[in-house]
Backbone bond lengths (Angstrom), bond angles and torsions (degrees), N, CA, C in turn:
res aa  C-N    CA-C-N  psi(-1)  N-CA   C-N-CA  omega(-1)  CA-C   N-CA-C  phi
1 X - - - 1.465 - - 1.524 110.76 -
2 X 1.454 114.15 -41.81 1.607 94.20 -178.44 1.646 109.74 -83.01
3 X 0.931 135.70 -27.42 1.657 134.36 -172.25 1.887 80.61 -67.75
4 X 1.158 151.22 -17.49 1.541 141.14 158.26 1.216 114.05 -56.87
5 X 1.788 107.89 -55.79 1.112 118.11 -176.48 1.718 126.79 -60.55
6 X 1.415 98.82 -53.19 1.425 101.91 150.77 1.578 130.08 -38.54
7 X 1.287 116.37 -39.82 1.314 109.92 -169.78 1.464 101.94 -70.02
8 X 1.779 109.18 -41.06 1.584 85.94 -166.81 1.822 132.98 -75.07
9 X 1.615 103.77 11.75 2.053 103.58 129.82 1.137 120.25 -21.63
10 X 1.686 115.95 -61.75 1.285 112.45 -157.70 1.204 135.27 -59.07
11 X 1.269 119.83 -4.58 1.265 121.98 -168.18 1.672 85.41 -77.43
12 X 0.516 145.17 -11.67 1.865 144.37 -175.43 1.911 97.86 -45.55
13 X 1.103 127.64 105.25 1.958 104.53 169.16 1.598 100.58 75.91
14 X 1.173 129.48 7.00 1.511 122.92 169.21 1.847 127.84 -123.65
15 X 0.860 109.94 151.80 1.498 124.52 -176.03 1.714 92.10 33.49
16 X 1.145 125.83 77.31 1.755 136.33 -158.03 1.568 97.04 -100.36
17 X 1.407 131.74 131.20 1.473 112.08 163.08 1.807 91.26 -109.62
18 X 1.505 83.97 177.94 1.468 91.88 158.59 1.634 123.62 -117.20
19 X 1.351 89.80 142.04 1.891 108.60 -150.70 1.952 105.23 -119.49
20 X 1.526 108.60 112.36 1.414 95.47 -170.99 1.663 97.90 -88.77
21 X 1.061 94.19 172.36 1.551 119.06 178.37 1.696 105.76 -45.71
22 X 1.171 135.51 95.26 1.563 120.85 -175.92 2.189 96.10 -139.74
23 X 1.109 82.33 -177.67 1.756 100.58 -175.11 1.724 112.04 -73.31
24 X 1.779 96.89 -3.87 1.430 88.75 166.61 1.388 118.11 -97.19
25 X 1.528 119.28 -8.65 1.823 90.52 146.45 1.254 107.71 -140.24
26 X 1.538 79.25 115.03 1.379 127.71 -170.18 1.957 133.88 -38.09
27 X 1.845 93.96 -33.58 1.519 137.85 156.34 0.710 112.73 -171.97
28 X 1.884 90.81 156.10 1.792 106.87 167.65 1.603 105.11 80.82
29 X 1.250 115.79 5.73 1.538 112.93 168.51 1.525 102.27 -117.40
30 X 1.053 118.07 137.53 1.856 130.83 162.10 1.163 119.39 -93.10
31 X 1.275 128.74 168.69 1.672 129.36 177.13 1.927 90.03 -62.00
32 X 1.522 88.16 153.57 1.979 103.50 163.15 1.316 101.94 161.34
33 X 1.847 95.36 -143.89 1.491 112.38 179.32 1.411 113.06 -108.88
34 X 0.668 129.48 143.09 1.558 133.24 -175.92 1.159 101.32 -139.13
35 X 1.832 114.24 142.21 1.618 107.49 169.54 1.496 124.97 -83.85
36 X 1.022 115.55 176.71 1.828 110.59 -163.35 1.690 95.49 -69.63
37 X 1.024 132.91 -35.72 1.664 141.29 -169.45 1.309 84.82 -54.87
38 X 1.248 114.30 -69.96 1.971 119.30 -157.31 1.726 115.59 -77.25
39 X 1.276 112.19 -4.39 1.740 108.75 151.45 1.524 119.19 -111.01
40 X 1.450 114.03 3.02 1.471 101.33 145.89 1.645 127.11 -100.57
41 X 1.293 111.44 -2.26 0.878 129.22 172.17 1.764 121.81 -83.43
42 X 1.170 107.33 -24.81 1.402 120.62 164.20 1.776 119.08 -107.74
43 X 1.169 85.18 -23.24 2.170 91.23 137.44 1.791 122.43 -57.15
44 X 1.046 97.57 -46.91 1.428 100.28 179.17 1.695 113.06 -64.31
45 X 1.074 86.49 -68.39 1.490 93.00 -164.26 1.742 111.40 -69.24
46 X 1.429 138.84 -10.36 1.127 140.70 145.74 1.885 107.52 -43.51
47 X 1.643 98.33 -62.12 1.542 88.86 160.23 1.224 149.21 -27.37
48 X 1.016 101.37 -74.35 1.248 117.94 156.95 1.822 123.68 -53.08
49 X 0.715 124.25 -38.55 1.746 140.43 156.22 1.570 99.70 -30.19
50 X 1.175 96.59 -65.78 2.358 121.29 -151.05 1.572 71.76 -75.90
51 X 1.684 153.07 -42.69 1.328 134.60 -134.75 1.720 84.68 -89.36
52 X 1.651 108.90 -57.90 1.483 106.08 -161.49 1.564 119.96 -65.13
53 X 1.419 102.85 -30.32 1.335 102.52 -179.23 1.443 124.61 -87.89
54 X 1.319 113.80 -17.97 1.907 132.20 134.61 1.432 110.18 -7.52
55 X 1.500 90.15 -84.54 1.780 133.67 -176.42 1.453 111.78 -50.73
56 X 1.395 114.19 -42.03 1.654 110.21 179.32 1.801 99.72 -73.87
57 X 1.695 90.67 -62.94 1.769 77.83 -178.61 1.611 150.70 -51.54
58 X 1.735 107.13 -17.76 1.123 111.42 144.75 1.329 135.87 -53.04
59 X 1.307 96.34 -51.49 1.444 95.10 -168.97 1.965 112.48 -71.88
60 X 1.102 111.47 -53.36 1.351 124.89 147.07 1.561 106.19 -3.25
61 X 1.022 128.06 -66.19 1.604 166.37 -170.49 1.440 99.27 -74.07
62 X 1.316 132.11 -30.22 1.371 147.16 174.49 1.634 93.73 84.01
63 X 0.654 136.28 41.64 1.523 135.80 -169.15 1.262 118.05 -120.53
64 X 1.532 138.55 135.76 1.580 137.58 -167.65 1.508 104.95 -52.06
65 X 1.455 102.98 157.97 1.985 91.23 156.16 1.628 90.63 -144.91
66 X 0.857 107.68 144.49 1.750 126.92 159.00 1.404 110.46 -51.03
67 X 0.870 147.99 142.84 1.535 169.48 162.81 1.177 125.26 -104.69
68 X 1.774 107.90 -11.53 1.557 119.79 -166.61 1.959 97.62 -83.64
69 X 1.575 81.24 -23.41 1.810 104.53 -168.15 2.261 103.39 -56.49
70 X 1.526 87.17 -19.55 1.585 79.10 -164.49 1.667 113.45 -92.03
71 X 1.619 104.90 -22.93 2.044 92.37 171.91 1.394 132.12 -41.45
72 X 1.533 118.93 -45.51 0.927 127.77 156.51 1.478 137.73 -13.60
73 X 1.713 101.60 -43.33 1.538 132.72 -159.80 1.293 97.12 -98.34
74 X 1.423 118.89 -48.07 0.869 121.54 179.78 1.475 132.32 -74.95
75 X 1.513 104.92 -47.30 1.808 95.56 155.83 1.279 117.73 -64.31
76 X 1.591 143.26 -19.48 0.964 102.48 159.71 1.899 141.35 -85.38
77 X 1.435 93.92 10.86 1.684 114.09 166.39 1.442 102.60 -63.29
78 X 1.661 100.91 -76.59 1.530 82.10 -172.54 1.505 114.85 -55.65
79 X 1.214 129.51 -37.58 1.840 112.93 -171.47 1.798 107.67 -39.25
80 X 0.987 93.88 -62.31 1.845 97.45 179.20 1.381 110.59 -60.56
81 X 1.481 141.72 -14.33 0.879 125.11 170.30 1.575 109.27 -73.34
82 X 1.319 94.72 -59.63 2.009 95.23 178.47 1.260 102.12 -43.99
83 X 1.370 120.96 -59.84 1.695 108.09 -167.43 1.365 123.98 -58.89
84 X 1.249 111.76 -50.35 1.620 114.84 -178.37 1.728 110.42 -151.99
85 X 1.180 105.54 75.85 1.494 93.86 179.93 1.597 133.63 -49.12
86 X 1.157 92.76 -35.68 1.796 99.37 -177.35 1.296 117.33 -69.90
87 X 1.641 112.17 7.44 1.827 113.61 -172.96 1.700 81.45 -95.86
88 X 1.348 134.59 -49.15 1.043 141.49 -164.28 1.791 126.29 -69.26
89 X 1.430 103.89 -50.79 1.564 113.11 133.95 1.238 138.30 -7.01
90 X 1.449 99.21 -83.27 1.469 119.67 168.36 1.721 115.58 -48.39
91 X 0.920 119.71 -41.38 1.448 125.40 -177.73 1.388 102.96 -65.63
92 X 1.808 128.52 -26.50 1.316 113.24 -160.25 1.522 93.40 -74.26
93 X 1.241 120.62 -2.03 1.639 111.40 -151.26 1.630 100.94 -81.83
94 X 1.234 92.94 -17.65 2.032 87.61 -166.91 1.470 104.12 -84.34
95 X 1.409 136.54 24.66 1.581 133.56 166.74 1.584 101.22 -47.29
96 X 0.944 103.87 -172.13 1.532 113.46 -165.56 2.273 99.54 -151.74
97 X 0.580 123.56 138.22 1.732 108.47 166.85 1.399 119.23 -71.03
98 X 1.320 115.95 -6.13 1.240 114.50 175.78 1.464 113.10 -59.91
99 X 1.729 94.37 -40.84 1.994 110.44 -150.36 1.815 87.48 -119.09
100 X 1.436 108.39 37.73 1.871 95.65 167.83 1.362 106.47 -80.11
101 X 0.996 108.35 -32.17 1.545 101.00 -174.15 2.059 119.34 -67.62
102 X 1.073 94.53 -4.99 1.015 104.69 179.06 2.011 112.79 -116.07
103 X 0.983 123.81 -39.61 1.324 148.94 128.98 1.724 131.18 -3.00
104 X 0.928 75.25 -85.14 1.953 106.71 172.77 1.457 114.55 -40.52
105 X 1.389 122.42 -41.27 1.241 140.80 161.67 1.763 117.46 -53.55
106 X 1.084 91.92 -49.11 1.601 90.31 178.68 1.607 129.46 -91.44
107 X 1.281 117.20 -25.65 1.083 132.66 130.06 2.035 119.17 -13.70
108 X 1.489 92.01 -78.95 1.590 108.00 -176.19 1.521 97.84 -53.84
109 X 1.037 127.52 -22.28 1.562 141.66 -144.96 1.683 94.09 -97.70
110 X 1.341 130.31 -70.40 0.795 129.23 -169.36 1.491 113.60 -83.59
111 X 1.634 131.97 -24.90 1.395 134.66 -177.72 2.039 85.28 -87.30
112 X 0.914 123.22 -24.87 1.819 113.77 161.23 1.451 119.08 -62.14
113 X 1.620 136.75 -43.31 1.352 139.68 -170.63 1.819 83.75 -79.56
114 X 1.512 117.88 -54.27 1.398 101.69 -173.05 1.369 122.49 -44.78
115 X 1.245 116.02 -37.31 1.397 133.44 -172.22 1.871 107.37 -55.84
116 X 1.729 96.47 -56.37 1.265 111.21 -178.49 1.522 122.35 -50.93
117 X 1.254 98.17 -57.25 1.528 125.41 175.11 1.926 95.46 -40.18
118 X 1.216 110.36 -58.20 1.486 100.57 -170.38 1.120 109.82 -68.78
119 X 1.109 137.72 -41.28 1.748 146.13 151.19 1.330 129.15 -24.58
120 X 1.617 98.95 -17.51 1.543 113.63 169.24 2.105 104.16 75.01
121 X 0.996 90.74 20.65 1.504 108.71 -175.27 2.024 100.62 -43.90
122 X 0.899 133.11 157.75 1.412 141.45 155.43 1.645 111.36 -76.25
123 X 1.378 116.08 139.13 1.281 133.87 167.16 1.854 103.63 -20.41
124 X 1.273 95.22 -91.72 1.634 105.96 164.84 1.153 126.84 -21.76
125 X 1.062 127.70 -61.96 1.538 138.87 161.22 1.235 113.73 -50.26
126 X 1.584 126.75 -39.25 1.279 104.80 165.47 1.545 133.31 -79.09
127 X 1.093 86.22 -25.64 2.277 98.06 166.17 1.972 99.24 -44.24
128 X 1.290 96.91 -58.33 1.241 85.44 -167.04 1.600 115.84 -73.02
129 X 0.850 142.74 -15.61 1.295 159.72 -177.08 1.455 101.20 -79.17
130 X 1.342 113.58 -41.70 1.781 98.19 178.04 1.417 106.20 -88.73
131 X 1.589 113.39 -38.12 1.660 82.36 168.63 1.575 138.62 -67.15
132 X 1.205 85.36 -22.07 1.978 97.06 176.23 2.132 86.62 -54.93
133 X 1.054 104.42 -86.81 1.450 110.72 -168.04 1.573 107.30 -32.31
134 X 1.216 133.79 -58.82 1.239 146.69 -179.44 1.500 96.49 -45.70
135 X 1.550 129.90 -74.11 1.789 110.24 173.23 1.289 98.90 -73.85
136 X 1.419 174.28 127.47 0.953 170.67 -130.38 1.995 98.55 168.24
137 X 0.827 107.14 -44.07 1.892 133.27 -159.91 1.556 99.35 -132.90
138 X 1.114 131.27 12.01 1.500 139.29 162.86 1.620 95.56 -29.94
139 X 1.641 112.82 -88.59 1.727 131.70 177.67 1.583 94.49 -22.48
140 X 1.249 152.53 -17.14 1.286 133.86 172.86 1.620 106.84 -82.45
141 X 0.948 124.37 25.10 1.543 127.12 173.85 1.525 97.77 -101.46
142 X 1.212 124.25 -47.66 1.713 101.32 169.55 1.403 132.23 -88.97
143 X 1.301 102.10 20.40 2.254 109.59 176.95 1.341 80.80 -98.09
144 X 1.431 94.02 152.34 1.760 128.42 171.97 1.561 104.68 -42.36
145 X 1.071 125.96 143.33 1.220 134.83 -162.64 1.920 82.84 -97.43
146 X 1.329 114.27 -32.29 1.635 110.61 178.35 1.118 126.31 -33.94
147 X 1.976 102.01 -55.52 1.315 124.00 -167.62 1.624 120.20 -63.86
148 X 1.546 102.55 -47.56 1.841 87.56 161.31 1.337 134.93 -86.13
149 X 1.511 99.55 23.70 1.820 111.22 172.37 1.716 109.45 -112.13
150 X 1.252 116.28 3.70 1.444 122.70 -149.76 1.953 73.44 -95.24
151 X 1.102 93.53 144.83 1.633 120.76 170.21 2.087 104.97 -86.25
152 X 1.245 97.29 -15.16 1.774 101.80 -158.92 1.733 110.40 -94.26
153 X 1.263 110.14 127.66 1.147 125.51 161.65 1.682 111.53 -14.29
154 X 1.387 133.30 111.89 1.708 120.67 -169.21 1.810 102.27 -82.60
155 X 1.333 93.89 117.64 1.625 94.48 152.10 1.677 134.64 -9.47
156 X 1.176 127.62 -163.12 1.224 161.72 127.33 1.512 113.82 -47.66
157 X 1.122 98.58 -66.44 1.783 122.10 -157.85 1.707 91.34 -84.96
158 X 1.390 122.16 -48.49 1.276 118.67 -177.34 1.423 96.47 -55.10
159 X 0.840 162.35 -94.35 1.871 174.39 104.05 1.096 76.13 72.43
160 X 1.055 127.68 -77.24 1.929 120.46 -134.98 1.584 93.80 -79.51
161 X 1.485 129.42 -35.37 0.809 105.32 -165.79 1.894 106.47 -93.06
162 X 1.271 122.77 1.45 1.737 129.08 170.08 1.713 92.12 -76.38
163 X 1.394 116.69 -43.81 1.132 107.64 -161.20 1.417 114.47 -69.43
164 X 1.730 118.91 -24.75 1.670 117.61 158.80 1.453 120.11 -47.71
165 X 1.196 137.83 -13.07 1.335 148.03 148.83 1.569 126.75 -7.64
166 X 1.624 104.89 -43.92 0.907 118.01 168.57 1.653 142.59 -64.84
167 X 1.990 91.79 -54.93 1.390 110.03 164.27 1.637 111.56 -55.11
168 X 1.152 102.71 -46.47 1.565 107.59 -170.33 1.267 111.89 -67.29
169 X 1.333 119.78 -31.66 2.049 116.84 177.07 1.803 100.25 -60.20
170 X 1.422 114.09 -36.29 1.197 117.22 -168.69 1.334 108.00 -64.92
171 X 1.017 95.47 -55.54 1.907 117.00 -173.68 1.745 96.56 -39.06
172 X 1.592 118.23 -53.68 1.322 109.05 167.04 1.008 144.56 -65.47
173 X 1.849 109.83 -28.20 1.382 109.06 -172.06 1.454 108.35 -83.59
174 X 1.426 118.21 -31.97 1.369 132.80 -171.66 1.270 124.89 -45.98
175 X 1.906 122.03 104.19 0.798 119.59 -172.39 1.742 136.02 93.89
176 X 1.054 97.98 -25.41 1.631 118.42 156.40 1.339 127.79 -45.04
177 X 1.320 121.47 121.52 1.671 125.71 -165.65 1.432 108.45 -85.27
178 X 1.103 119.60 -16.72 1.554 128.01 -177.01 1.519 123.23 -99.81
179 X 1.616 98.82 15.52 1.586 92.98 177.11 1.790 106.02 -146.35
180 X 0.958 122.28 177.70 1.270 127.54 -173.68 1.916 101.55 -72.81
181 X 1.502 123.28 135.79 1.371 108.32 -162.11 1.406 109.22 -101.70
182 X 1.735 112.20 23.77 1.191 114.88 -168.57 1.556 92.04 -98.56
183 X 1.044 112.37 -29.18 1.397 112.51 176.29 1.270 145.17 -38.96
184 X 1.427 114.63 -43.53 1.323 122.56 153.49 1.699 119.20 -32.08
185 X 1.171 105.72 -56.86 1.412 122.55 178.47 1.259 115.55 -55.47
186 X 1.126 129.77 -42.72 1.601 125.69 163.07 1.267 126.54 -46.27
187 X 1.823 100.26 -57.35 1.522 123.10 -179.54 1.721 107.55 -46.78
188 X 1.297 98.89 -24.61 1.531 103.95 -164.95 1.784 118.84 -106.20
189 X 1.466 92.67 -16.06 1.611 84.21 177.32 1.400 93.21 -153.26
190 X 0.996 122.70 69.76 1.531 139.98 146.66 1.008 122.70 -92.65
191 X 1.479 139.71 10.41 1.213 144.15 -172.41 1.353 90.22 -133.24
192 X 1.300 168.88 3.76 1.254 164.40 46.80 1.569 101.93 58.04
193 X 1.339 106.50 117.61 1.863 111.07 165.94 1.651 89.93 -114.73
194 X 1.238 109.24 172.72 1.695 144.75 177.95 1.239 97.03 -67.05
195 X 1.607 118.01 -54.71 1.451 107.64 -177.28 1.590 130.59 -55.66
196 X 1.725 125.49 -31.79 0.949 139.14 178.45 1.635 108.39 112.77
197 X 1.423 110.51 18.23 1.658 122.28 -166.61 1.321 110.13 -94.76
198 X 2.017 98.04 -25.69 2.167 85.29 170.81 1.308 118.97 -91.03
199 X 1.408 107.61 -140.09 1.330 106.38 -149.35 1.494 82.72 -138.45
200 X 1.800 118.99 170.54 1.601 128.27 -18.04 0.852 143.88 -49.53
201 X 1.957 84.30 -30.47 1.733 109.57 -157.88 1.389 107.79 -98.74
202 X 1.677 112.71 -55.68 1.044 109.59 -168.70 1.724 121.18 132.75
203 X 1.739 113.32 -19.03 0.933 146.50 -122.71 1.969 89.02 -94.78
204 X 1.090 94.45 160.83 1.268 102.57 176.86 1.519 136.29 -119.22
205 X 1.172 118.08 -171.89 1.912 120.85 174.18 1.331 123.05 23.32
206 X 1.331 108.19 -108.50 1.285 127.52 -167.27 1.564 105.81 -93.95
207 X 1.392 124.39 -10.61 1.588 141.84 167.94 1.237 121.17 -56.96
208 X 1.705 109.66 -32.66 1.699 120.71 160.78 1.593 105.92 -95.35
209 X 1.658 94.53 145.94 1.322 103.59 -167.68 1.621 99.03 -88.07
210 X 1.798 109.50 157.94 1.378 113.72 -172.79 1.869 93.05 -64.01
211 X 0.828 124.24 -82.74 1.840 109.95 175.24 1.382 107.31 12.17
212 X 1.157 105.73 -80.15 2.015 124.22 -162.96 1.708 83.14 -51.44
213 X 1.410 113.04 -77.24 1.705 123.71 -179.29 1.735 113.19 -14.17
214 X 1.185 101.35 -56.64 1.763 99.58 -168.68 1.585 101.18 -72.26
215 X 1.398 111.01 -44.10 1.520 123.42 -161.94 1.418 103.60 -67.50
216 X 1.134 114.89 -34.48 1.664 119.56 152.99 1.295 125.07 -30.95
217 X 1.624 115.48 -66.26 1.315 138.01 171.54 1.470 106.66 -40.80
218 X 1.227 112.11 -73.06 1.584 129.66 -171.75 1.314 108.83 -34.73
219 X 1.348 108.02 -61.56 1.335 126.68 -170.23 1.252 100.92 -75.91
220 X 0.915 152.08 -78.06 1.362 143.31 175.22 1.502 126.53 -23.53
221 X 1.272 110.81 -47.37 1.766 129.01 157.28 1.559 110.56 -45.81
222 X 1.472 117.30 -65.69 1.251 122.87 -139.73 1.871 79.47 -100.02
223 X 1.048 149.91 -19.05 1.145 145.11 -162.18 1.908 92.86 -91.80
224 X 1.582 119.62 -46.40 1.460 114.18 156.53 1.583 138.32 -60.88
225 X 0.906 99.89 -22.10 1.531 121.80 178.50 2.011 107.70 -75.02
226 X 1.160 119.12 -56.34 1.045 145.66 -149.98 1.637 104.82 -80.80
227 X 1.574 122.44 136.64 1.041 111.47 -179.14 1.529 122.06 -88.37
228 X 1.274 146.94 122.04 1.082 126.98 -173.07 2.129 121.45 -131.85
229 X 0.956 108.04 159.75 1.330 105.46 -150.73 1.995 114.50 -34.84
230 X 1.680 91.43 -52.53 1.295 101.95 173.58 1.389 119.21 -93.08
231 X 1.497 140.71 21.63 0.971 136.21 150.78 1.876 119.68 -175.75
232 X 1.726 88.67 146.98 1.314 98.11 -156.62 1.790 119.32 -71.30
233 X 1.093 96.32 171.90 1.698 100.87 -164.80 1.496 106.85 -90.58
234 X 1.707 109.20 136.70 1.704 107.37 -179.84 1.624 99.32 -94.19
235 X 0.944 95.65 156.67 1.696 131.98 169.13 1.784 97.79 -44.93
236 X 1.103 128.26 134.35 1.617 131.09 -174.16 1.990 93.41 -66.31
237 X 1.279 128.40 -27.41 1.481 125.84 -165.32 1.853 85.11 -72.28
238 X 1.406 123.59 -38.12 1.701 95.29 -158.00 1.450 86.35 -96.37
239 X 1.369 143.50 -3.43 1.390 110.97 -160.53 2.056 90.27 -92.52
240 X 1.278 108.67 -16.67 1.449 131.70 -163.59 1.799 95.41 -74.98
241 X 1.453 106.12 -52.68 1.757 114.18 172.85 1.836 108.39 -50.47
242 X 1.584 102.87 -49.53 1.654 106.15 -164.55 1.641 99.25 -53.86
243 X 1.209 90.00 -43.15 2.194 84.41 -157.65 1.720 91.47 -79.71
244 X 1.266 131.70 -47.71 1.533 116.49 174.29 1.671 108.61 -45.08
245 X 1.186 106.34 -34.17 1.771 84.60 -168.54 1.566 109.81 -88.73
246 X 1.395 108.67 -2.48 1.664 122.87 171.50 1.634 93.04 -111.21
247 X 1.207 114.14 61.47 1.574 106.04 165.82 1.596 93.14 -105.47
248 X 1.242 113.73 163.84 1.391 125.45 173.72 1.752 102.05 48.79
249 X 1.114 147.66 2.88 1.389 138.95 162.17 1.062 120.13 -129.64
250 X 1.922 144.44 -14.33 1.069 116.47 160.08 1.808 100.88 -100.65
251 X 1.977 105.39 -28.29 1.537 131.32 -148.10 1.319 112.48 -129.72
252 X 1.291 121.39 115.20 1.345 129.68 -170.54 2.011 118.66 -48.47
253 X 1.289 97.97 112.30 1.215 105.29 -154.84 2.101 109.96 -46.66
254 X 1.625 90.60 -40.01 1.356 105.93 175.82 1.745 118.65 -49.82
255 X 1.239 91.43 -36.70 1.736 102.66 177.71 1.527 120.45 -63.07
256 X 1.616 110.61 -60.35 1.229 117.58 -170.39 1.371 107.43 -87.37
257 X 1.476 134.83 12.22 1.371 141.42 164.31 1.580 106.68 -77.52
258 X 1.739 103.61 -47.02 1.863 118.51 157.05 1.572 119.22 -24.74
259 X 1.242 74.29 -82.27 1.780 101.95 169.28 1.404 109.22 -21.25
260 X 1.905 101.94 -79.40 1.668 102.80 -162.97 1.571 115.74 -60.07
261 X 1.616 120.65 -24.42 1.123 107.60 144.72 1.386 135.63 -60.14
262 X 1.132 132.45 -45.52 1.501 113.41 161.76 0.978 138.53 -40.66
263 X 1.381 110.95 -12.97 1.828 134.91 -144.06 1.453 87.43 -108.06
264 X 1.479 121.16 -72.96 1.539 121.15 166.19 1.441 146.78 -82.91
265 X 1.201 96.00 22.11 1.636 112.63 175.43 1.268 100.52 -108.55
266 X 1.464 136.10 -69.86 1.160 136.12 178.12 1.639 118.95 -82.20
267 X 1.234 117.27 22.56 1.240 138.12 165.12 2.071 94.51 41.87
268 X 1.158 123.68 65.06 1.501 144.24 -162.91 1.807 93.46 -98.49
């Protein structure tokens, strides 16, 4: 597995097309050559981009959204993951803090199938795993659009009320014929550690599902990593230290062992 992993570097200077300047990358790309890995790979994740930020603004809008709209997005996540993950990776890096909230999701989304993939996860299992991750942060469609633009240290009251995030992803996913029904469950206890220290519930071990478990990881990684209005982004070595030294007590040890391979193989 890693002499695989290694290879997919290679696309660096290999099988190269030429790629003009278009709306599939989106920023931070110039006219050139690009290899075939890294414009389907920024195929994807534009996808995925147009799905979530679709999806927030409807709902935002109070308005239905289709969910049927997102397989699409999602098989083509995993395709680029099997093929070359590190073309896909690389793309999460160009977020901006303006657009995390929109962002952040896909990110968790794709460093989650990576996760899986090393886990030896089944095809199936990973469909569902990226859509769980993909709405994962759904419930942030009804917090103040202020609060993740605010430059300011969050309250008390700010907390409690980001931290309803959870109930509220549920509140949407729950019950819905058009989406995977494991989902709810993520939306809702992904903030959940092993120890019994997160939140809603409180709940512990084997009581959170591996889904919630990885999506934990992800999010936790890419939420340190990431620059965001009110606070600045760590270096991938400390956010990589936090969850190793919370392996087996807040973060499933199996997960963030995933992780640190992803972390140092594809240099993420």
């Amino acid at each position: 597995m890693n002499n695989k992993c290694l290879s997919d570097w290679d696309w660096i200077g290999d099988n190269e097309v030429a790629v003009e300047k278009t709306d599939v990358f989106f920023r931070n790309f110039s006219d050139g050559v690009y290899s075939r890995s890294m414009y389907f790979g920024a195929i994807s994740y534009k996808q995925a981009r147009d799905f979530v930020s679709a999806c927030f603004e409807s709902f935002r809008n109070k308005r239905d959204f289709p969910f049927s709209d997102l397989y699409p997005v999602i098989d083509s996540i995993i395709d680029v993951v099997f093929e070359s993950p590190a073309s896909i990776l690389w793309v999460t890096k160009t977020k901006q803090p303006s657009d995390y909230l929109f962002e952040h999701p896909i990110s968790v989304c794709i460093l989650s199938v990576c996760i899986g993939r090393l886990l030896n996860m089944p095809r199936h299992d990973l469909e569902s795993l990226a859509i769980s991750s993909l709405l994962f942060d759904i419930g942030n469609v009804s917090i103040p659009i202020n609060l993740f633009q605010s430059c300011e240290i969050y309250t008390s009251d700010d907390t409690d009320l980001m931290r309803d995030h959870t109930r509220l992803g549920r509140r949407i996913l729950e019950g819905r014929m058009d989406v995977y029904a494991g989902a709810s469950e993520v939306a809702y206890s992904h903030h959940e550690r092993l120890d019994g220290s997160g939140y809603p519930l409180g709940i512990t071990g084997d009581k959170i599902s591996l889904f919630s478990r990885i999506v934990a990881v992800s999010d936790v990684y890419d939420a340190m990593t990431s620059e965001k209005a009110h606070m600045k982004s760590r270096i991938p070595g400390d956010a990589l230290l936090y969850l190793k030294d919370n392996a087996g007590v807040k973060f499933d040890s199996d997960v963030v062992s995933a992780l640190d391979n992803i972390v140092n193989i594809y240099r993420y």
